[in-house]
N, C-alpha and C positions, 0 to 999 in steps of 0.2 A: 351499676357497673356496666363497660361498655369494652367489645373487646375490639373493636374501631375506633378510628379518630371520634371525635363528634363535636357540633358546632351548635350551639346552643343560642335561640330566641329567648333576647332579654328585652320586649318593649320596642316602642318605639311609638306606636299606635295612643292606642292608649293609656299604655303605661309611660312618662314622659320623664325627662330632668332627672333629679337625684336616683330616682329608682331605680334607673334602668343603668345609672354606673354602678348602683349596690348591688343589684341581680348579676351586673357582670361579673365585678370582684366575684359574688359567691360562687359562679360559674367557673370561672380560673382555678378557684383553692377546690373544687371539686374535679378539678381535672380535664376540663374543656379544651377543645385543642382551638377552639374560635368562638366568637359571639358572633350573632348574628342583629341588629338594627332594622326595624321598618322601615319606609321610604318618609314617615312625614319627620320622623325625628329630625331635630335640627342639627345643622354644619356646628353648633357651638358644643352641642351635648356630645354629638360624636370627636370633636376636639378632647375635651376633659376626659371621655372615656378611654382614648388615644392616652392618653398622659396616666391614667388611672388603672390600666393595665397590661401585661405582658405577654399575650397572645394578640393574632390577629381580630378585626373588625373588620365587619361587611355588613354593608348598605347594602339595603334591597334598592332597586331605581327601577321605576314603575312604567317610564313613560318617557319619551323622546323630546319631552315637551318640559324632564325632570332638569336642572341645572348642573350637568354633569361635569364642568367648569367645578364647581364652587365645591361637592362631594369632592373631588382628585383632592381639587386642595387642603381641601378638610384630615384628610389623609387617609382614606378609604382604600378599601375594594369594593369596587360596584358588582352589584346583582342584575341579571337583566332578563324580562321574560318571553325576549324574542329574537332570531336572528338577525331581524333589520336594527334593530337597538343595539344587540351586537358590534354590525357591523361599523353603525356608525360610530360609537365609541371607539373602537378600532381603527378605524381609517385616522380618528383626529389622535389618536392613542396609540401606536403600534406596540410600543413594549411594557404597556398598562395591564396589570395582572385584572383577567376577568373571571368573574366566576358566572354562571348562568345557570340555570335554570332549564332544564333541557325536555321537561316535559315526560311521556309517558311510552313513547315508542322510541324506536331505534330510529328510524326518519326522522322524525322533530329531531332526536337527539345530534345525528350526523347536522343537519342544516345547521346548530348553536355552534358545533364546533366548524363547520366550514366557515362558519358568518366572524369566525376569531378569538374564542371561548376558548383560557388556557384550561378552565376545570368546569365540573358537569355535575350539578343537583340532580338526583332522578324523582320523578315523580309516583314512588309505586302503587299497586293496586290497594284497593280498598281491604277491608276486613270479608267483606261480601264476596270481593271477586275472585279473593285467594282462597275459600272456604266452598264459595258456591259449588264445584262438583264432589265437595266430602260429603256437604249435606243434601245433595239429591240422591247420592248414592245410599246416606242413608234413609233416607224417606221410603228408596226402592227397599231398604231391608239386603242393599248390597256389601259387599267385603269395602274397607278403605278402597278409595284408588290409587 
């Protein structure tokens, strides 16, 4: 249980075709507020999945080089993992729902949303980097910090 939205990784990758529209369905009846899609999954699977459920779908789009033409029409929201990706999609898109991927700081994050990002993935820290001064503290034999 979740007491946020959440958008759930069904496939795309390696998990391909029927799977990944059965992962969604179970995604939905469990309460998902979205699926999320790889970037290799195809324009056909992400059509059926489109038709096979009632929340949003999002494509990741990897690369400027991805056919971002052929995703829109497929009837996505694109993922994107930079602001010049962004941007371009943007400039040939202006009222194109984006979602991106904003990275780990406050900087990368402002640049996704200046480059035209309506909404923002964060990237957060690891299990190490969140824990690392509990456990040096107690290694010293010191109080929590």
């Amino acid at each position: 249980a979740a007491d946020v939205p959440v958008f759930v990784g069904v496939g795309g990758g390696l998990t391909q075709g029927q799977r990944v529209i059965n992962l969604a369905l179970h995604a939905e009846y469990q309460g998902a507020l979205g699926v999320v899609v790889n970037a290799p999954t195809q324009n056909e699977v992400v059509r059926e999945l489109k038709k096979a459920i009632d929340i949003p779908v999002v494509v990741t789009v990897v690369s400027d080089t991805d056919d971002i033409e052929a995703r829109i029409e497929a009837g996505v929201s694109a993922a994107a993992k930079t602001p010049q990706l962004v941007a371009k999609i943007r400039a040939n898109h202006p009222d194109f729902p984006i979602i991106a991927t904003g990275g780990q700081t406050g900087e990368s994050i402002m640049r996704t949303i200046e480059a035209g990002a309506n909404a923002i993935t964060w990237t957060p820290p690891s299990n190490g980097e969140v824990f690392k001064d509990i456990m040096e503290a107690y290694r010293k034999n010191l109080p929590h910090p």
